[in-house]
C-alpha positions in Angstrom: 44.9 -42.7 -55.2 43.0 -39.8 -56.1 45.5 -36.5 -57.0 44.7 -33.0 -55.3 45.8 -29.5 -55.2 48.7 -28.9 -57.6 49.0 -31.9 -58.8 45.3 -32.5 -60.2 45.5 -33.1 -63.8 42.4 -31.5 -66.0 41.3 -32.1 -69.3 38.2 -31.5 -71.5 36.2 -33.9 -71.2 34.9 -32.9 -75.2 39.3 -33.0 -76.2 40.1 -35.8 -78.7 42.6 -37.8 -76.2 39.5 -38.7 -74.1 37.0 -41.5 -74.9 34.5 -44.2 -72.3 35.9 -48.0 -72.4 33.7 -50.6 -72.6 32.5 -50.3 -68.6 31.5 -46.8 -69.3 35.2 -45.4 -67.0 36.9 -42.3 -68.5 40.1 -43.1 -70.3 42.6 -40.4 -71.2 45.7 -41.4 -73.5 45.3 -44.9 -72.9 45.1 -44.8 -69.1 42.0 -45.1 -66.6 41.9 -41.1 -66.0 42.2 -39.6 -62.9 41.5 -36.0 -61.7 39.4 -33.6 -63.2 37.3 -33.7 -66.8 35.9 -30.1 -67.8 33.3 -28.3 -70.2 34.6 -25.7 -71.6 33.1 -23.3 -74.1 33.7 -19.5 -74.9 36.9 -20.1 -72.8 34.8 -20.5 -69.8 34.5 -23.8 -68.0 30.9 -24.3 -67.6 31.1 -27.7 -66.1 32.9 -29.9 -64.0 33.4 -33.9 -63.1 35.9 -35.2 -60.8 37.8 -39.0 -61.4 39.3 -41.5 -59.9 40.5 -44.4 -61.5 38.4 -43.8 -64.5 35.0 -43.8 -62.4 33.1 -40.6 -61.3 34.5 -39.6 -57.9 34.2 -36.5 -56.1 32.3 -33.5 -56.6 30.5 -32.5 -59.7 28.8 -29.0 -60.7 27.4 -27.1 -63.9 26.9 -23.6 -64.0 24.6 -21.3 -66.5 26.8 -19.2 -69.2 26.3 -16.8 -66.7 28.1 -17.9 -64.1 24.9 -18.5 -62.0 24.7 -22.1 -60.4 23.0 -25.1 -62.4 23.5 -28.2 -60.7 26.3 -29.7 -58.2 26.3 -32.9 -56.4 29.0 -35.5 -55.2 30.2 -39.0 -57.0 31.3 -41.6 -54.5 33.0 -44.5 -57.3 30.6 -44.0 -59.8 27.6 -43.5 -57.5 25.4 -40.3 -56.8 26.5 -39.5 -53.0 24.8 -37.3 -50.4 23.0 -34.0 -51.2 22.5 -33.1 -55.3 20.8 -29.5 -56.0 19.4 -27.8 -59.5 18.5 -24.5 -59.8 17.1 -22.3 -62.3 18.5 -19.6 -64.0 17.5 -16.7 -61.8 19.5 -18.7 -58.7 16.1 -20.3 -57.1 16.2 -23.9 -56.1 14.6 -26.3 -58.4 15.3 -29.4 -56.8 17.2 -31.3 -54.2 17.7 -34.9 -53.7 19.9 -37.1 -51.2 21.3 -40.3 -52.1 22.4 -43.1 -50.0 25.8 -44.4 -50.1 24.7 -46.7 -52.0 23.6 -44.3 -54.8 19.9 -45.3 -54.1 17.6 -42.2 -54.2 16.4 -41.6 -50.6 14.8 -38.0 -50.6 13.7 -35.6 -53.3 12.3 -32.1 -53.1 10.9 -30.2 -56.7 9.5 -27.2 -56.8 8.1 -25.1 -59.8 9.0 -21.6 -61.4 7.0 -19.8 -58.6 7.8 -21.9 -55.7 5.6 -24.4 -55.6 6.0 -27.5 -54.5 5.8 -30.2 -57.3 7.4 -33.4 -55.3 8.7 -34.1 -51.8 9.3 -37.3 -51.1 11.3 -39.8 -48.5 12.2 -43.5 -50.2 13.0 -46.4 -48.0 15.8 -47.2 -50.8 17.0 -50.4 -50.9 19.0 -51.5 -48.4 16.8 -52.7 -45.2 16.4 -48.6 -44.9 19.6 -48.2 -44.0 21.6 -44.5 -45.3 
């Protein structure tokens, strides 16, 4: 069961008592971690993963040394779930892609620096084209 609120443990994700086993889970101290693995630098946590049981689970973001949005999306047991966005420095929208909950790519939107559109795109995944 996944902690919350107060009782969310954090570490950094970069700290010596964290390390990958060999299926790629997040182990902290020995244990399968659970709760929440940041980047920090300058003091500032710059990014964030949320886990559970070792696996990615929950949401995940990055953010420019400015504070400005970089890219957030949702893990559902180690799979890309639902809406994922990237934006570039100056706070525009970059791209924006929807999973499945099966983690299987299912739309994606690019654009350029000026707005353009460079991809948009609807996939019938993998699953019998079921979301």
């Amino acid at each position: 069961m996944a902690a919350s609120g107060d009782d969310m443990r954090r570490i950094d994700i970069d700290g010596p008592e964290g390390a990958r086993d060999g299926f790629d889970r997040l182990v902290h101290n020995g244990e399968l971690f659970t709760g929440e693995a940041v980047t920090v630098e300058g003091g500032k946590v710059l990014a964030l993963t949320t886990y559970q049981d070792g696996r990615e689970h929950g949401p995940w973001w990055e953010i420019y040394p400015d504070g400005t949005k970089r890219h957030e999306g949702t893990f559902d047991h180690g799979n890309t779930a639902g809406e994922w966005r990237t934006w570039f420095p100056d706070g525009r929208l970059q791209s924006y892609q929807v999973f499945d909950r099966w983690g299987d790519l299912r739309k994606t939107q690019q654009w350029d620096e000026h707005g353009g559109v460079i991809e948009d795109k609807i996939y019938d995944g993998t699953h019998c084209g079921e979301w």
